[in-house]
C-alpha positions in Angstrom: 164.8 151.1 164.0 163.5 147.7 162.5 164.9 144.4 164.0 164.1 140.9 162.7 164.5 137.4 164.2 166.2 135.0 161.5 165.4 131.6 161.5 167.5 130.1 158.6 167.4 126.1 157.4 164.7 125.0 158.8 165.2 121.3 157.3 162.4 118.8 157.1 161.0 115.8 155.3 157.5 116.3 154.5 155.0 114.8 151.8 154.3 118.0 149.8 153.5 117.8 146.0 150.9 117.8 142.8 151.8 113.9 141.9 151.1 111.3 143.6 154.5 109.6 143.9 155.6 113.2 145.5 153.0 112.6 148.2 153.5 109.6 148.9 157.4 109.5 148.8 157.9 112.5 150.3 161.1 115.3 149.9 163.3 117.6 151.8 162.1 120.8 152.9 164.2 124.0 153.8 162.0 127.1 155.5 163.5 130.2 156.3 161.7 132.6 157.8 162.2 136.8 158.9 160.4 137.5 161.0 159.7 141.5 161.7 159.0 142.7 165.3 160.2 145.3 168.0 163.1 143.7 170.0 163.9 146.7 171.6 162.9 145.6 174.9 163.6 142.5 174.8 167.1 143.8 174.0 167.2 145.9 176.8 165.3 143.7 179.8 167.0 140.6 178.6 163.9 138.6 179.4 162.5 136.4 176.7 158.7 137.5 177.5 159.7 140.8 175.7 160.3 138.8 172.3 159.3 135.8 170.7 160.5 132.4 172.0 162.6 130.9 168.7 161.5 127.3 169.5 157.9 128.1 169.5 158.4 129.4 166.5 160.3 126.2 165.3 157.4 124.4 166.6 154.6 126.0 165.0 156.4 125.4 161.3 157.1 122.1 161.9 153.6 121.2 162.7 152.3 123.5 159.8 155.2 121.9 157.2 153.9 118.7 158.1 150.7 119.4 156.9 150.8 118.2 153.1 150.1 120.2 150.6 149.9 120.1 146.7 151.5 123.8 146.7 154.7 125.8 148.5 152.4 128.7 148.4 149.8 126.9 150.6 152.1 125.4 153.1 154.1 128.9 153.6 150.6 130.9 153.8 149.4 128.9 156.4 152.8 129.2 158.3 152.5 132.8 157.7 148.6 132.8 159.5 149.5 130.9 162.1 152.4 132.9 163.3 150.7 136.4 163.0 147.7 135.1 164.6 149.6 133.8 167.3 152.1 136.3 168.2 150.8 139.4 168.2 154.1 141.5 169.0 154.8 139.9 164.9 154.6 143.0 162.3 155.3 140.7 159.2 156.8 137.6 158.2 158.8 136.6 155.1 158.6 132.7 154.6 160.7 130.9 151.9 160.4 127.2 151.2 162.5 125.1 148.8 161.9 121.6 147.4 164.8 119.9 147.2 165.1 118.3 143.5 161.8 119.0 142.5 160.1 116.8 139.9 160.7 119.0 137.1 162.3 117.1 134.1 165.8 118.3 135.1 168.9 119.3 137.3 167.3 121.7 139.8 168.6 121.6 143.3 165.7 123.3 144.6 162.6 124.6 143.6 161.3 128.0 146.4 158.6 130.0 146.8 158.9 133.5 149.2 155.5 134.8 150.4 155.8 138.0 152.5 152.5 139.6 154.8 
């Protein structure tokens, strides 16, 4: 059976972007992650040293997110590395992040990349 933890709207202000003025302004920043991984234990001992604790996860994207970047892709790799490397019960992770009204010439609400490992 596969299980997944879900974090979803994972909101942010960070200073990701090509331009200057998006780097030095900043934008909103939404990261949802899935996170593959046995729970079966944890679902069975109730104890959270079988799983993986959601607000170390939280943690470890928000000081990765901070991190500016001129791509999505790069920010969400390096999220990706840093939770596999770190919790090694993690079979893969699926990271989405969206730019809210991205500098594009028009009405877009948001602008996402989804890298998956």
């Amino acid at each position: 059976m596969k299980s997944f933890i879900l974090l979803e709207n994972l909101t942010f202000y960070a200073n990701h972007g090509v331009f200057p003025q998006e780097t030095a302004v900043g934008n909103v920043f939404i990261v949802n992650l899935k996170i593959q991984l046995d729970l079966s234990k944890a679902a069975s001992t109730d104890d959270i040293e079988d799983t993986v604790s959601y607000a170390d996860i939280y943690e470890d994207v928000k000081n990765e997110i901070l991190i500016p970047s001129k791509l999505l892709e790069h920010a969400a790799k390096r999220i990706i590395c840093r939770l596999k490397e770190k919790y090694t019960r993690i079979e893969s992770v699926e990271v989405k992040i969206s730019k809210r009204n991205p500098p594009i010439g028009g009405q877009v609400e948001f602008a996402s990349v989804i890298l998956i490992d």
